[in-house]
PyMOL commands that place a pseudoatom at each C-alpha (Angstrom):
pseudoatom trace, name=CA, resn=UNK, resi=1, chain=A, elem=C, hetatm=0, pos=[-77.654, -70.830, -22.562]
pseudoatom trace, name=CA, resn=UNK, resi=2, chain=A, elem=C, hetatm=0, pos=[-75.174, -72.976, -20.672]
pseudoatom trace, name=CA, resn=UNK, resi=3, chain=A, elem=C, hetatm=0, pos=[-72.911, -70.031, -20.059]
pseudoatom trace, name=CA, resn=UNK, resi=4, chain=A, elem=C, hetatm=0, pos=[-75.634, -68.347, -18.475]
pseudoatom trace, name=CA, resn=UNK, resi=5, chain=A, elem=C, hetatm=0, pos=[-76.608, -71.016, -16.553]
pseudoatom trace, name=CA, resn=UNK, resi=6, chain=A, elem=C, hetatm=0, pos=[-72.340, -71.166, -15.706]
pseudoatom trace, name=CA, resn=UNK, resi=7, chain=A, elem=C, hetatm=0, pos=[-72.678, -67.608, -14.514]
pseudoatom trace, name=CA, resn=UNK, resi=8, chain=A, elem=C, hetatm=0, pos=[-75.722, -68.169, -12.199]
pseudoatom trace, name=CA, resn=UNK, resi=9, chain=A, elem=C, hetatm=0, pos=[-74.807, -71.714, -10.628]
pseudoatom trace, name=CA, resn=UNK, resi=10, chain=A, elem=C, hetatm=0, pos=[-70.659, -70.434, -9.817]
pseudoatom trace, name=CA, resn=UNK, resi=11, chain=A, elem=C, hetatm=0, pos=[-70.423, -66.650, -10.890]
pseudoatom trace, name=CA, resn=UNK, resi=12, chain=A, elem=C, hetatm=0, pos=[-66.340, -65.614, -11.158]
pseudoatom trace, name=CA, resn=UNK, resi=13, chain=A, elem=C, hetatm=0, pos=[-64.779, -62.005, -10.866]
pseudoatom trace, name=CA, resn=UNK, resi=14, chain=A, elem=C, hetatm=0, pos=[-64.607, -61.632, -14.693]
pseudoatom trace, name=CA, resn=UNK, resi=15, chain=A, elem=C, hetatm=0, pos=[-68.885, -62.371, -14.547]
pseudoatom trace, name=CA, resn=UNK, resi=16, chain=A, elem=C, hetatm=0, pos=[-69.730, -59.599, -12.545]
pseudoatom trace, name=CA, resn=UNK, resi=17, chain=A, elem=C, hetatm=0, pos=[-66.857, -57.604, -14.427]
pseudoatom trace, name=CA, resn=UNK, resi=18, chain=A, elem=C, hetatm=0, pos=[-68.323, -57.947, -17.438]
pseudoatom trace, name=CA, resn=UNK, resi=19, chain=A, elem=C, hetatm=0, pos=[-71.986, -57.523, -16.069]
pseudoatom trace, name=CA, resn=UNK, resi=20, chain=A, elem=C, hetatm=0, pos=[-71.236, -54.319, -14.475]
pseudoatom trace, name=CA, resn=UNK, resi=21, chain=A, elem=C, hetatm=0, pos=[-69.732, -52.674, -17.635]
pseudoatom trace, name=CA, resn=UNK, resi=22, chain=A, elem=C, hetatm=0, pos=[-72.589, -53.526, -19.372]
pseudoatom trace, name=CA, resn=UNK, resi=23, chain=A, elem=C, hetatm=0, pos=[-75.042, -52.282, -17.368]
pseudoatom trace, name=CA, resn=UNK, resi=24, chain=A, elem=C, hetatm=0, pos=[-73.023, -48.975, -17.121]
pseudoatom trace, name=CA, resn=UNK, resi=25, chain=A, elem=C, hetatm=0, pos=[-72.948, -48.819, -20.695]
pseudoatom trace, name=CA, resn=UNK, resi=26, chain=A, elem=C, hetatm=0, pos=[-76.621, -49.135, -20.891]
pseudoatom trace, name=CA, resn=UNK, resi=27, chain=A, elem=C, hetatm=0, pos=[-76.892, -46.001, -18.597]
pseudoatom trace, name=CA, resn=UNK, resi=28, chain=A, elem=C, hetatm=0, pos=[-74.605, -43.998, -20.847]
pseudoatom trace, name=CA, resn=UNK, resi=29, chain=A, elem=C, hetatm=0, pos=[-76.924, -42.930, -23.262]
pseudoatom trace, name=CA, resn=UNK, resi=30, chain=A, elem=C, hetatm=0, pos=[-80.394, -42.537, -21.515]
pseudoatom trace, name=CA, resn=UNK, resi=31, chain=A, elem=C, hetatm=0, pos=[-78.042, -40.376, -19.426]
pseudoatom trace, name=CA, resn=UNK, resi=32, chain=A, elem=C, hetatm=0, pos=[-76.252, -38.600, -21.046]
pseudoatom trace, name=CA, resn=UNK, resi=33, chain=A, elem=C, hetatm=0, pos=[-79.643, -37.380, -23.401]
pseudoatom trace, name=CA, resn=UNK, resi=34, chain=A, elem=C, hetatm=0, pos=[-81.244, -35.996, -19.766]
pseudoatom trace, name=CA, resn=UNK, resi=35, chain=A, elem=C, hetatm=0, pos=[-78.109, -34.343, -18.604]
pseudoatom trace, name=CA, resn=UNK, resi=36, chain=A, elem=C, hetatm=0, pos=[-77.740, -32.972, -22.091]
pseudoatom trace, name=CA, resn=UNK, resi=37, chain=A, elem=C, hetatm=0, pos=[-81.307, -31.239, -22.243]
pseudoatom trace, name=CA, resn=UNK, resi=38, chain=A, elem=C, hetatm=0, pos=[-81.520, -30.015, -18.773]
pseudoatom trace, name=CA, resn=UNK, resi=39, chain=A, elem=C, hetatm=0, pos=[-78.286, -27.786, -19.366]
pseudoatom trace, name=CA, resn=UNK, resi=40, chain=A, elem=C, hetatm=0, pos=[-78.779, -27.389, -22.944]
pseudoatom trace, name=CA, resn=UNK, resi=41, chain=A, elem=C, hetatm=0, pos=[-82.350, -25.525, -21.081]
pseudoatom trace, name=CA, resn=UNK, resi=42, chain=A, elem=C, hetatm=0, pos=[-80.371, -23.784, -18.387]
pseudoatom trace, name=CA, resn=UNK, resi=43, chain=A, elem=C, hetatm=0, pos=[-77.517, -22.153, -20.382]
pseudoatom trace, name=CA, resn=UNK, resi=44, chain=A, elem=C, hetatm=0, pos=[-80.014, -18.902, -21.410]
pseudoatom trace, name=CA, resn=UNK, resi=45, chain=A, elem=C, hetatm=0, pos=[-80.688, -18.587, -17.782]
pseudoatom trace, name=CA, resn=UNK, resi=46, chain=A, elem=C, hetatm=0, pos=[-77.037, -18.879, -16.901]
pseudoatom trace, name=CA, resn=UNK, resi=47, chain=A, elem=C, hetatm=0, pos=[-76.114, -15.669, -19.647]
pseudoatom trace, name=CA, resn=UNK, resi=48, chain=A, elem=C, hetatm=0, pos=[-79.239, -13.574, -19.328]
pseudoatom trace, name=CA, resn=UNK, resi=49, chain=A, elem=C, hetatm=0, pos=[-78.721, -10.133, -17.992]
pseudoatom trace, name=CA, resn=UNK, resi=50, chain=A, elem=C, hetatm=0, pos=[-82.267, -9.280, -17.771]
pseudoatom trace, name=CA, resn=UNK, resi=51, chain=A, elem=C, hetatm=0, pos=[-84.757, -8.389, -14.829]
pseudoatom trace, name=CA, resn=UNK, resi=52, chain=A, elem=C, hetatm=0, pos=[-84.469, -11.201, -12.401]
pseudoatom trace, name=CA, resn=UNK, resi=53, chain=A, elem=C, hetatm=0, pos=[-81.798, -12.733, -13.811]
pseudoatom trace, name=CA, resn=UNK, resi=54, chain=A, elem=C, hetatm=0, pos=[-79.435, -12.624, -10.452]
pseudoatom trace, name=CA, resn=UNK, resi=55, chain=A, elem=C, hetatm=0, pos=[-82.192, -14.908, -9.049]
pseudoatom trace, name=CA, resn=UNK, resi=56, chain=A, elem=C, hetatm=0, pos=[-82.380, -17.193, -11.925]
pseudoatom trace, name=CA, resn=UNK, resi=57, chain=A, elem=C, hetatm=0, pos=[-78.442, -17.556, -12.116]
pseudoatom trace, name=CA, resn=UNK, resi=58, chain=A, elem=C, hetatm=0, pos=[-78.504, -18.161, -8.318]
pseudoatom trace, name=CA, resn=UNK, resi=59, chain=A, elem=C, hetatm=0, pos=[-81.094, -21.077, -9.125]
pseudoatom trace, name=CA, resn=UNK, resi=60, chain=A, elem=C, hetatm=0, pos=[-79.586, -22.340, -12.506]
pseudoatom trace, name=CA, resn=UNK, resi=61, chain=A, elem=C, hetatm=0, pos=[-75.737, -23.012, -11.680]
pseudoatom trace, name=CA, resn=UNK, resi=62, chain=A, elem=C, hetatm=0, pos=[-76.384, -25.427, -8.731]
pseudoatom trace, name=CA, resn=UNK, resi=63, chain=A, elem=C, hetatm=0, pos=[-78.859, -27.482, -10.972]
pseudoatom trace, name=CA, resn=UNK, resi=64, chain=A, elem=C, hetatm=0, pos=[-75.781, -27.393, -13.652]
pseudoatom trace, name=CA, resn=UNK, resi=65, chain=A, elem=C, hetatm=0, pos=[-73.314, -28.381, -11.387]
pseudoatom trace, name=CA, resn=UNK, resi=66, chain=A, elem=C, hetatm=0, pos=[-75.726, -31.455, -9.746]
pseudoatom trace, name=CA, resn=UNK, resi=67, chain=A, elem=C, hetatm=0, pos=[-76.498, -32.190, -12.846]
pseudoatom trace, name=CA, resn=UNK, resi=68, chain=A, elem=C, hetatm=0, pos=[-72.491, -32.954, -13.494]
pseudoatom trace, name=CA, resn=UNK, resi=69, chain=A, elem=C, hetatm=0, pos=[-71.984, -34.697, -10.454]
pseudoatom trace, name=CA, resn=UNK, resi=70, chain=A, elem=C, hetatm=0, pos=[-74.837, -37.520, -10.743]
pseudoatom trace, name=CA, resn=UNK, resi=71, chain=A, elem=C, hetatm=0, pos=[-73.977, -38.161, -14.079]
pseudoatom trace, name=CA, resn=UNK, resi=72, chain=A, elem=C, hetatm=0, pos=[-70.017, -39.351, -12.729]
pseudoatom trace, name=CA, resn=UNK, resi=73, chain=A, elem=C, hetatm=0, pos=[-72.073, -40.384, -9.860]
pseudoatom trace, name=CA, resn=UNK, resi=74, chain=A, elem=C, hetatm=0, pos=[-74.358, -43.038, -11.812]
pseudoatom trace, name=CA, resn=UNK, resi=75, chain=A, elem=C, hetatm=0, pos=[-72.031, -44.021, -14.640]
pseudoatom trace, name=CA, resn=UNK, resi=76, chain=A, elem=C, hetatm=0, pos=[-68.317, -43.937, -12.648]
pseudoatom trace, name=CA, resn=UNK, resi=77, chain=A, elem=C, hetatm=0, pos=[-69.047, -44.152, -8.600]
pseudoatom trace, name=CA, resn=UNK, resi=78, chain=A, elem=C, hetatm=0, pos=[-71.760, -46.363, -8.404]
pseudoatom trace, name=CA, resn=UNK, resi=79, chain=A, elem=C, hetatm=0, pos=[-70.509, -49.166, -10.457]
pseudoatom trace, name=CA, resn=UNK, resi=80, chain=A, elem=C, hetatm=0, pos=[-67.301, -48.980, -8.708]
pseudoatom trace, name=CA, resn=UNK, resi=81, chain=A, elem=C, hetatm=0, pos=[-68.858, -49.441, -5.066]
pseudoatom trace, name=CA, resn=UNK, resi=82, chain=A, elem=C, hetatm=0, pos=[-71.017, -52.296, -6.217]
pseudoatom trace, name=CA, resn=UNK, resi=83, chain=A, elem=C, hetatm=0, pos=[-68.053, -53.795, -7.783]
pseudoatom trace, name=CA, resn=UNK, resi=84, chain=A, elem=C, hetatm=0, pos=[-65.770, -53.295, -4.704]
pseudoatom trace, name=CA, resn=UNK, resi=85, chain=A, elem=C, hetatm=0, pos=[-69.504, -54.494, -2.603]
pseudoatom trace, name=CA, resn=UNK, resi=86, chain=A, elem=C, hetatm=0, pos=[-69.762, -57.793, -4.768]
pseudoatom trace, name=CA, resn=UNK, resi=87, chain=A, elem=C, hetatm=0, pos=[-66.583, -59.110, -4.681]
pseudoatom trace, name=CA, resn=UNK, resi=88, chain=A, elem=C, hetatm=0, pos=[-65.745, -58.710, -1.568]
pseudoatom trace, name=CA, resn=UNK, resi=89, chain=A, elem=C, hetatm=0, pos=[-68.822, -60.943, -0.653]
pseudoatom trace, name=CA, resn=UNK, resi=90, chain=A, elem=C, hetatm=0, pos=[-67.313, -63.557, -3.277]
pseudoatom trace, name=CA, resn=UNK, resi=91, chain=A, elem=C, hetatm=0, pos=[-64.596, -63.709, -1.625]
pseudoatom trace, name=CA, resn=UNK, resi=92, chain=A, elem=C, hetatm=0, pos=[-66.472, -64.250, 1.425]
pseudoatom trace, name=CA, resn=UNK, resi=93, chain=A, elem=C, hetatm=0, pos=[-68.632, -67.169, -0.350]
pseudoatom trace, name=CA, resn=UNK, resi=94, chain=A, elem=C, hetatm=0, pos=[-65.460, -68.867, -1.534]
pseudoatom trace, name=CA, resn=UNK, resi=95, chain=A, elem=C, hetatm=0, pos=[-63.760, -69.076, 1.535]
for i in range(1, 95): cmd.bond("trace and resi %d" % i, "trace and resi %d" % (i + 1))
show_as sticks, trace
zoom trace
Protein backbone atom coordinates (compact mmCIF):
# COMPACT_ATOMS: atom_id res chain seq x y z
CA UNK A 1 0.00 0.00 0.00
CA UNK A 2 2.81 2.45 0.67
CA UNK A 3 4.31 1.83 -2.73
CA UNK A 4 1.21 2.79 -4.21
CA UNK A 5 0.77 5.60 -2.30
CA UNK A 6 4.92 6.27 -3.45
CA UNK A 7 3.73 6.07 -7.02
CA UNK A 8 0.78 8.55 -6.67
CA UNK A 9 2.40 11.28 -4.27
CA UNK A 10 6.11 11.39 -6.67
CA UNK A 11 5.53 8.98 -9.73
CA UNK A 12 9.28 8.18 -11.50
CA UNK A 13 9.97 7.05 -15.21
CA UNK A 14 10.23 3.35 -14.17
CA UNK A 15 6.23 3.94 -12.59
CA UNK A 16 4.68 4.80 -15.63
CA UNK A 17 7.12 2.20 -17.38
CA UNK A 18 5.91 -0.41 -15.63
CA UNK A 19 2.19 0.85 -15.68
CA UNK A 20 2.11 1.11 -19.33
CA UNK A 21 3.35 -2.49 -19.98
CA UNK A 22 0.85 -3.67 -17.92
CA UNK A 23 -1.91 -2.17 -19.22
CA UNK A 24 -0.71 -3.25 -22.75
CA UNK A 25 -0.50 -6.63 -21.59
CA UNK A 26 -3.99 -6.54 -20.39
CA UNK A 27 -5.08 -5.57 -24.00
CA UNK A 28 -3.20 -8.49 -25.49
CA UNK A 29 -5.58 -11.03 -25.03
CA UNK A 30 -9.13 -9.41 -25.24
CA UNK A 31 -7.43 -8.37 -28.50
CA UNK A 32 -6.02 -10.61 -29.91
CA UNK A 33 -9.48 -13.11 -29.36
CA UNK A 34 -11.52 -10.18 -31.58
CA UNK A 35 -8.90 -9.85 -34.22
CA UNK A 36 -8.69 -13.61 -34.25
CA UNK A 37 -12.55 -14.24 -34.94
CA UNK A 38 -13.20 -11.47 -37.28
CA UNK A 39 -10.53 -12.98 -39.80
CA UNK A 40 -10.93 -16.43 -38.72
CA UNK A 41 -14.91 -15.24 -40.28
CA UNK A 42 -13.51 -13.47 -43.29
CA UNK A 43 -11.01 -16.04 -44.67
CA UNK A 44 -14.12 -18.10 -46.65
CA UNK A 45 -15.03 -14.82 -48.12
CA UNK A 46 -11.45 -14.05 -49.02
CA UNK A 47 -11.15 -17.82 -51.10
CA UNK A 48 -14.68 -18.18 -52.40
CA UNK A 49 -15.02 -18.24 -56.11
CA UNK A 50 -18.67 -18.20 -56.15
CA UNK A 51 -21.44 -15.70 -57.47
CA UNK A 52 -20.63 -12.42 -55.90
CA UNK A 53 -17.62 -13.27 -54.61
CA UNK A 54 -15.51 -10.29 -56.49
CA UNK A 55 -17.74 -8.03 -54.33
CA UNK A 56 -17.27 -9.84 -51.16
CA UNK A 57 -13.34 -10.04 -51.66
CA UNK A 58 -13.45 -6.29 -52.51
CA UNK A 59 -15.27 -5.85 -48.99
CA UNK A 60 -13.35 -8.58 -46.95
CA UNK A 61 -9.50 -7.72 -47.53
CA UNK A 62 -9.72 -4.07 -46.30
CA UNK A 63 -11.55 -5.28 -43.05
CA UNK A 64 -8.45 -7.93 -42.84
CA UNK A 65 -5.94 -5.56 -43.35
CA UNK A 66 -7.66 -2.80 -40.64
CA UNK A 67 -8.10 -5.37 -38.66
CA UNK A 68 -4.00 -5.85 -38.64
CA UNK A 69 -3.25 -2.41 -38.31
CA UNK A 70 -5.38 -1.51 -35.01
CA UNK A 71 -4.23 -4.40 -33.40
CA UNK A 72 -0.18 -2.87 -33.73
CA UNK A 73 -2.08 0.26 -33.39
CA UNK A 74 -3.61 -0.47 -29.76
CA UNK A 75 -0.99 -2.83 -28.36
CA UNK A 76 2.51 -1.16 -30.02
CA UNK A 77 1.66 2.70 -31.16
CA UNK A 78 -0.49 3.81 -28.62
CA UNK A 79 1.46 2.90 -25.62
CA UNK A 80 4.46 4.32 -27.17
CA UNK A 81 2.87 7.94 -27.74
CA UNK A 82 1.47 8.01 -24.26
CA UNK A 83 4.77 7.00 -23.00
CA UNK A 84 6.73 9.57 -25.11
CA UNK A 85 3.27 12.12 -23.96
CA UNK A 86 3.87 11.35 -20.13
CA UNK A 87 7.26 11.79 -19.70
CA UNK A 88 7.83 14.49 -21.40
CA UNK A 89 5.30 16.29 -19.03
CA UNK A 90 7.49 14.77 -16.05
CA UNK A 91 10.09 16.25 -17.14
CA UNK A 92 8.24 19.35 -17.36
CA UNK A 93 6.89 18.88 -13.58
CA UNK A 94 10.41 18.28 -12.33
CA UNK A 95 11.97 21.14 -13.67
Amino acid sequence: MERIRQRVAKPRMSDLTDAIMEGAVQRVRPKMMAVSTTIIGLLPVMWSAGTGAAAMKRIAAPMVGGMISSTVLTLVIIPAIYFLWRSREMKRAAE
